[in-house]
C-alpha positions in Angstrom: -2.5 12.7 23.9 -3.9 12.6 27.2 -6.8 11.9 29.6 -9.9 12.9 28.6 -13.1 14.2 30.9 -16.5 15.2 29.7 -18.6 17.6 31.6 -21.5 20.2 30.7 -21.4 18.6 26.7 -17.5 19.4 26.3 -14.5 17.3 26.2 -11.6 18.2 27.7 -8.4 16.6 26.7 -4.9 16.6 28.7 -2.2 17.0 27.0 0.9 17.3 27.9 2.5 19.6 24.9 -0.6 22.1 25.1 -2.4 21.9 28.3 -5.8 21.5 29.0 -7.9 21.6 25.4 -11.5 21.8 25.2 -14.0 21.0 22.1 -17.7 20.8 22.4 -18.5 17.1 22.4 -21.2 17.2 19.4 -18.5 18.2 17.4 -15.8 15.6 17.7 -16.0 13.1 14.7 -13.3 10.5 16.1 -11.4 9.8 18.8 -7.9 7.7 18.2 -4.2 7.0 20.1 -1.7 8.0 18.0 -1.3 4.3 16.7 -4.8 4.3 15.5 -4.4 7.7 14.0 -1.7 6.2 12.1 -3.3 3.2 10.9 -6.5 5.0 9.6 -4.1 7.4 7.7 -2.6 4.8 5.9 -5.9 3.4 5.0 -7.0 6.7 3.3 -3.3 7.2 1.0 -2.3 3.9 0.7 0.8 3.5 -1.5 1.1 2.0 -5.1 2.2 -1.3 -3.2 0.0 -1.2 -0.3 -4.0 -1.7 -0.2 -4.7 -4.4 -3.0 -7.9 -6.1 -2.2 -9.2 -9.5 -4.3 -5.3 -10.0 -5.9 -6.6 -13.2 -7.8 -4.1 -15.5 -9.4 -4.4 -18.5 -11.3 -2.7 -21.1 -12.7 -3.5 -24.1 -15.0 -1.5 -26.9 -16.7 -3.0 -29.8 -19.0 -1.8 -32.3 -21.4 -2.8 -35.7 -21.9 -2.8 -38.4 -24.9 -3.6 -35.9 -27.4 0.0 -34.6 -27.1 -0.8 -31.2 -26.5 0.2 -28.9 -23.5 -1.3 -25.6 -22.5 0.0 -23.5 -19.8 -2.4 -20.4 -19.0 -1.8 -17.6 -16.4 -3.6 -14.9 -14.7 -3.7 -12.0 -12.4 -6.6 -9.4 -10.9 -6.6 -7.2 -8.7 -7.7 -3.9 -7.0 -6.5 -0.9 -5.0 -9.2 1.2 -3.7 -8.3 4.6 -1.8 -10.8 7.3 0.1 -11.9 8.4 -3.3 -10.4 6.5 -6.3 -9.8 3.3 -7.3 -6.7 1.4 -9.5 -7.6 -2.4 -11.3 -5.4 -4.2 -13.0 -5.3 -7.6 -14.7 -2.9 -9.9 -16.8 -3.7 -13.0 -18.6 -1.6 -15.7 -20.6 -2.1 -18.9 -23.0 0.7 -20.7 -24.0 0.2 -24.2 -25.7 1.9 -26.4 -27.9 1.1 -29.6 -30.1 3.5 -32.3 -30.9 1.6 -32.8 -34.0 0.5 -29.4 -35.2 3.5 -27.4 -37.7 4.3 -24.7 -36.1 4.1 -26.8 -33.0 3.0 -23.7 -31.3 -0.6 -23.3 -31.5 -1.5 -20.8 -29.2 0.2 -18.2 -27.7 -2.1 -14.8 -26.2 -0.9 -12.1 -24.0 -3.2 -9.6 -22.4 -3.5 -6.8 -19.6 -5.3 -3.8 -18.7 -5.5 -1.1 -16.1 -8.6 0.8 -15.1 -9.0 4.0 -12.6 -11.9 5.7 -11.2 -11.9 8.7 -9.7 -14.7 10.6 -7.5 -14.6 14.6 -8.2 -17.6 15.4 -6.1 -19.9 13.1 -4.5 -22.4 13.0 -7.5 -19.5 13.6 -10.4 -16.7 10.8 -10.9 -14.5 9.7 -14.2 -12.8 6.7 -15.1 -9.9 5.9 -17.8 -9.2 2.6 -19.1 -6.9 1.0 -21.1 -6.0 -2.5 -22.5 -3.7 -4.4 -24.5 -2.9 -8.0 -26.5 -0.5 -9.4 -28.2 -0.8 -12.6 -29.8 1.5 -15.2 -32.2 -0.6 -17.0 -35.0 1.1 -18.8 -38.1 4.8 -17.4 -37.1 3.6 -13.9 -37.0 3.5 -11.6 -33.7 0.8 -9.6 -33.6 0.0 -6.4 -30.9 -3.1 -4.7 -30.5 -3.5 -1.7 -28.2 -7.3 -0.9 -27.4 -7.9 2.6 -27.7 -8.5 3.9 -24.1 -11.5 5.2 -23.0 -12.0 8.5 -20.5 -15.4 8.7 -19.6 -17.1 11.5 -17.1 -20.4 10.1 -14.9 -22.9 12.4 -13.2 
Protein backbone atom coordinates (compact mmCIF):
# COMPACT_ATOMS: atom_id res chain seq x y z
CA UNK A 1 0.00 0.00 0.00
CA UNK A 2 1.11 3.29 -1.00
CA UNK A 3 0.77 6.38 -3.10
CA UNK A 4 -0.22 5.99 -6.36
CA UNK A 5 0.83 8.32 -9.70
CA UNK A 6 -0.37 7.82 -13.18
CA UNK A 7 1.74 8.97 -16.03
CA UNK A 8 2.22 7.92 -19.84
CA UNK A 9 -1.06 5.20 -19.21
CA UNK A 10 0.80 3.41 -16.26
CA UNK A 11 0.25 3.30 -12.58
CA UNK A 12 2.82 3.45 -10.34
CA UNK A 13 2.32 2.36 -6.85
CA UNK A 14 4.61 3.05 -3.68
CA UNK A 15 5.04 0.71 -1.59
CA UNK A 16 6.94 0.40 1.12
CA UNK A 17 7.78 -3.58 1.23
CA UNK A 18 8.61 -3.69 -2.61
CA UNK A 19 9.41 -0.36 -3.98
CA UNK A 20 8.20 1.43 -6.72
CA UNK A 21 5.65 -1.11 -8.84
CA UNK A 22 4.28 -0.34 -12.13
CA UNK A 23 1.12 -1.92 -14.12
CA UNK A 24 -0.22 -0.56 -17.29
CA UNK A 25 -3.34 1.31 -16.24
CA UNK A 26 -5.90 -0.54 -18.78
CA UNK A 27 -5.14 -3.45 -17.00
CA UNK A 28 -5.91 -2.83 -13.39
CA UNK A 29 -9.51 -4.25 -12.60
CA UNK A 30 -9.75 -2.66 -8.86
CA UNK A 31 -8.19 -0.57 -6.76
CA UNK A 32 -8.85 -1.18 -2.73
CA UNK A 33 -6.96 -0.34 0.95
CA UNK A 34 -6.31 -3.25 2.61
CA UNK A 35 -9.73 -2.80 4.60
CA UNK A 36 -11.72 -2.90 1.42
CA UNK A 37 -9.66 -5.73 0.17
CA UNK A 38 -10.77 -7.52 3.11
CA UNK A 39 -14.30 -6.83 3.05
CA UNK A 40 -14.79 -7.75 -0.66
CA UNK A 41 -13.01 -11.13 0.20
CA UNK A 42 -15.39 -11.96 2.65
CA UNK A 43 -18.21 -11.13 0.30
CA UNK A 44 -16.95 -13.77 -2.30
CA UNK A 45 -16.32 -17.01 0.63
CA UNK A 46 -18.69 -16.11 3.00
CA UNK A 47 -18.91 -18.63 5.80
CA UNK A 48 -21.91 -21.16 6.61
CA UNK A 49 -23.07 -18.42 9.19
CA UNK A 50 -22.27 -15.31 7.38
CA UNK A 51 -24.10 -13.85 4.07
CA UNK A 52 -27.86 -14.88 4.54
CA UNK A 53 -30.01 -12.56 2.62
CA UNK A 54 -34.13 -12.53 2.91
CA UNK A 55 -33.90 -14.85 6.54
CA UNK A 56 -37.84 -14.61 6.79
CA UNK A 57 -39.53 -15.76 10.00
CA UNK A 58 -42.91 -15.95 11.03
CA UNK A 59 -45.03 -16.54 13.65
CA UNK A 60 -48.80 -16.95 14.16
CA UNK A 61 -51.08 -17.77 17.14
CA UNK A 62 -55.07 -18.03 17.05
CA UNK A 63 -57.74 -19.29 19.14
CA UNK A 64 -60.98 -18.02 19.86
CA UNK A 65 -64.65 -19.31 20.99
CA UNK A 66 -64.37 -22.35 18.96
CA UNK A 67 -61.84 -23.71 21.48
CA UNK A 68 -59.15 -24.39 19.24
CA UNK A 69 -55.49 -23.10 19.20
CA UNK A 70 -52.96 -23.28 16.39
CA UNK A 71 -49.44 -22.30 16.76
CA UNK A 72 -47.58 -22.25 13.26
CA UNK A 73 -43.89 -21.48 12.56
CA UNK A 74 -41.63 -20.69 9.80
CA UNK A 75 -38.17 -19.93 8.52
CA UNK A 76 -36.47 -18.95 4.81
CA UNK A 77 -33.68 -18.09 3.89
CA UNK A 78 -30.70 -17.75 1.47
CA UNK A 79 -26.88 -17.66 1.24
CA UNK A 80 -25.64 -16.68 -1.99
CA UNK A 81 -21.64 -16.81 -2.72
CA UNK A 82 -19.60 -15.66 -6.08
CA UNK A 83 -20.87 -18.69 -7.82
CA UNK A 84 -23.30 -20.87 -5.70
CA UNK A 85 -26.07 -20.52 -3.73
CA UNK A 86 -27.58 -22.41 -0.28
CA UNK A 87 -31.72 -22.05 0.61
CA UNK A 88 -33.18 -23.35 3.35
CA UNK A 89 -36.66 -23.37 4.95
CA UNK A 90 -38.63 -24.83 7.97
CA UNK A 91 -42.23 -24.81 8.67
CA UNK A 92 -44.49 -25.95 11.63
CA UNK A 93 -48.35 -26.40 12.58
CA UNK A 94 -49.25 -27.35 15.81
CA UNK A 95 -53.02 -27.10 16.92
CA UNK A 96 -55.23 -28.46 19.33
CA UNK A 97 -59.08 -28.72 19.97
CA UNK A 98 -60.76 -28.93 23.30
CA UNK A 99 -63.37 -30.81 21.70
CA UNK A 100 -61.82 -33.02 19.05
CA UNK A 101 -60.45 -36.90 20.60
CA UNK A 102 -57.21 -36.94 20.16
CA UNK A 103 -57.32 -33.27 21.12
CA UNK A 104 -54.49 -32.90 18.86
CA UNK A 105 -55.63 -32.23 15.42
CA UNK A 106 -52.85 -31.08 13.66
CA UNK A 107 -49.37 -31.40 14.02
CA UNK A 108 -46.88 -30.93 10.50
CA UNK A 109 -43.19 -30.55 10.35
CA UNK A 110 -41.37 -29.65 7.23
CA UNK A 111 -37.85 -28.44 5.85
CA UNK A 112 -35.73 -28.40 2.93
CA UNK A 113 -32.44 -27.33 1.60
CA UNK A 114 -31.62 -26.42 -1.91
CA UNK A 115 -28.04 -25.55 -3.71
CA UNK A 116 -27.06 -24.26 -6.90
CA UNK A 117 -23.94 -24.30 -8.29
CA UNK A 118 -22.46 -22.47 -11.54
CA UNK A 119 -19.67 -24.81 -13.31
CA UNK A 120 -19.11 -22.56 -16.22
CA UNK A 121 -20.94 -19.50 -17.13
CA UNK A 122 -23.49 -21.34 -19.41
CA UNK A 123 -23.41 -24.86 -17.34
CA UNK A 124 -24.76 -24.83 -13.54
CA UNK A 125 -26.51 -27.84 -11.26
CA UNK A 126 -28.65 -27.79 -8.43
CA UNK A 127 -29.56 -30.54 -5.59
CA UNK A 128 -32.44 -30.43 -3.53
CA UNK A 129 -33.94 -32.09 -0.86
CA UNK A 130 -36.98 -32.04 1.46
CA UNK A 131 -38.62 -33.59 4.29
CA UNK A 132 -42.07 -33.93 6.54
CA UNK A 133 -43.18 -35.52 9.24
CA UNK A 134 -46.62 -35.30 10.35
CA UNK A 135 -48.94 -36.95 13.46
CA UNK A 136 -52.52 -37.92 12.33
CA UNK A 137 -54.90 -40.28 14.47
CA UNK A 138 -51.95 -41.08 17.18
CA UNK A 139 -49.72 -42.18 14.45
CA UNK A 140 -46.23 -40.35 13.50
CA UNK A 141 -45.66 -40.34 10.17
CA UNK A 142 -42.11 -39.25 8.07
CA UNK A 143 -41.73 -38.72 4.65
CA UNK A 144 -38.47 -37.97 2.96
CA UNK A 145 -38.80 -36.58 -0.70
CA UNK A 146 -36.42 -38.16 -2.89
CA UNK A 147 -33.80 -35.44 -3.86
CA UNK A 148 -33.41 -34.25 -7.05
CA UNK A 149 -29.71 -33.39 -8.89
CA UNK A 150 -30.41 -31.71 -11.87
CA UNK A 151 -27.53 -30.35 -14.55
CA UNK A 152 -28.76 -26.99 -16.72
CA UNK A 153 -27.09 -25.76 -19.86
Amino acid sequence: MGSVITSDGKLEVATKANGSVEAPKDKVVAMRSDAQQRAWKKTQHPGLLGGWEGLDVGFGLTGGNSETKNLALAFAGARTGFDDKLSLYAGSVYATSSTATPNVTANTNKGGARYDRDLTPRLFARSRESVWAFTQSRATHHTRHPGRRELHA
